[in-house]
C-alpha positions as CSV (number, residue, x, y, z in Angstrom):
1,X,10.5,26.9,-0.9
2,X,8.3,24.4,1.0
3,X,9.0,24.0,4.4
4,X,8.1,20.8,7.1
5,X,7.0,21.5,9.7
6,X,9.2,20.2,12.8
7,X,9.0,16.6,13.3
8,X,8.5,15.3,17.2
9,X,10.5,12.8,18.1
10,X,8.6,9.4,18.4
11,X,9.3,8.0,21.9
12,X,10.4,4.3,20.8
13,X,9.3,3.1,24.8
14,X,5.8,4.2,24.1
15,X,5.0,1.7,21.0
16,X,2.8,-1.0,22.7
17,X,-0.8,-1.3,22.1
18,X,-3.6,-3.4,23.6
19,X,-5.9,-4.9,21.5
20,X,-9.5,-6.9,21.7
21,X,-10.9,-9.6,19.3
22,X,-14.0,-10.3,18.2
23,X,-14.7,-14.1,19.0
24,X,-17.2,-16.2,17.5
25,X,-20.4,-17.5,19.1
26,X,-18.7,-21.2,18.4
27,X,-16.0,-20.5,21.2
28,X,-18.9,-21.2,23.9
29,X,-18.5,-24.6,23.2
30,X,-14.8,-25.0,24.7
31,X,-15.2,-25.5,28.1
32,X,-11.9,-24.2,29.5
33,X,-13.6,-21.1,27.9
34,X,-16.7,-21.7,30.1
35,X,-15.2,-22.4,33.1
36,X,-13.1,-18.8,32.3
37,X,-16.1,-17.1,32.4
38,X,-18.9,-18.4,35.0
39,X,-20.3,-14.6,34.9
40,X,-20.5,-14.4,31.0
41,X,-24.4,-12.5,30.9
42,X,-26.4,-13.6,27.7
43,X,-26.1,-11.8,24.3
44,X,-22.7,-9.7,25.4
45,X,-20.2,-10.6,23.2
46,X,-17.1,-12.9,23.6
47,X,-13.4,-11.4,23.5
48,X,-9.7,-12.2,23.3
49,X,-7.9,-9.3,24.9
50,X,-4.1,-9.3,24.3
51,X,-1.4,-6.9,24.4
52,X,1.5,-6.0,21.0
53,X,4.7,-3.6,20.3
54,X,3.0,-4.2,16.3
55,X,0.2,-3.1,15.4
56,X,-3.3,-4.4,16.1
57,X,-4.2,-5.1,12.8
58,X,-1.1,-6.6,12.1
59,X,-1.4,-8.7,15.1
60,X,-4.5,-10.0,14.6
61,X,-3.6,-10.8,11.0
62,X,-0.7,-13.0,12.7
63,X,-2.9,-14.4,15.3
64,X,-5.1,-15.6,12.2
65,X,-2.3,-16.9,10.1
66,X,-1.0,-19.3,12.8
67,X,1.8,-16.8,13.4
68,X,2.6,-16.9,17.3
69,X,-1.1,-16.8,17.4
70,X,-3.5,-17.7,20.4
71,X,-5.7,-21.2,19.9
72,X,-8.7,-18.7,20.6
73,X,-8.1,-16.6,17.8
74,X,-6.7,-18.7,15.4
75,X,-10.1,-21.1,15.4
76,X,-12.4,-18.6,16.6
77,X,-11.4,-14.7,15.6
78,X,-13.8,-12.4,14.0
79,X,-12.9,-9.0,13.7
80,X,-10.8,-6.5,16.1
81,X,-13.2,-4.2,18.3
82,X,-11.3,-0.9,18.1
83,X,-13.9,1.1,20.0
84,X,-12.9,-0.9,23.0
85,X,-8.6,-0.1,23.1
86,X,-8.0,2.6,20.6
87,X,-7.9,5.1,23.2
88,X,-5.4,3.6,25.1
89,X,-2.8,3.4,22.5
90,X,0.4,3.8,22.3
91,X,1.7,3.2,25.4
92,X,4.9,2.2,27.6
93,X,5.4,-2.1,27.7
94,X,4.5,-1.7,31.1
95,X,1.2,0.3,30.7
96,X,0.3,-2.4,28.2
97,X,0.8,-5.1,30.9
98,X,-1.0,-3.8,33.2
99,X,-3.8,-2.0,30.6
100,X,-4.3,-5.8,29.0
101,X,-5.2,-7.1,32.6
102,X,-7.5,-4.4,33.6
103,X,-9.4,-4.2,30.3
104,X,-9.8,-7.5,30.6
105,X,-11.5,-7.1,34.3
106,X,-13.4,-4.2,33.2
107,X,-15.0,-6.2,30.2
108,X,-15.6,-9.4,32.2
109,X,-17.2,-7.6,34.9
110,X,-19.2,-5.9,31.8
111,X,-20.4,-9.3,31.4
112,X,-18.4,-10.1,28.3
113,X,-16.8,-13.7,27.7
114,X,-13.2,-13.3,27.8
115,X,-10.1,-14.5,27.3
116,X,-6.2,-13.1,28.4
117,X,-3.3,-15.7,27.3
């Protein structure tokens, strides 16, 4: 007889992930993107940062399919950067909240071009 091995319990509060986008060279050319980003540093890359109960991939593939997706995104999305959220996730709603704002400091202050809807 095979036996499993005790499952935990997945905390349903602790399902929300934050996530970063890739975006295009092409998204310099929006100036509300610009004028986001007066601190952008040459040849860092330009990201959408967001925050999800799904997950990212899933997310992103909604983003790109028009789905409740960000302009940003939709006209401009890449590729997710996992190396940049992964080890944040899962989290509470409210960690993600908060996690989605300061990643997105911590990577504008990195130089990077970003975006937070």
């Amino acid at each position: 007889m095979v036996t499993r091995p005790p499952s935990r319990p997945r905390d349903r509060h602790h399902h929300y992930s934050v996530y970063v986008v890739e975006l295009s060279d092409a998204v310099w050319n929006v100036a509300r993107f610009r004028q986001a980003n007066p601190g952008y540093v040459l040849g860092k890359p330009f990201v959408y940062v967001g925050m999800t109960g799904l997950d990212p991939d899933l997310r992103f593939d909604r983003h790109m399919a028009g789905i409740q997706s960000n302009r940003f995104v939709r006209e401009f999305g890449v590729r997710l950067l996992p190396r940049l959220y992964e080890v944040y996730n899962p989290m509470p709603y409210r960690g993600a909240c908060e996690m989605e704002v300061e990643l997105g400091i911590a990577l504008r202050e990195a130089g990077y071009g970003v975006w937070q809807a």
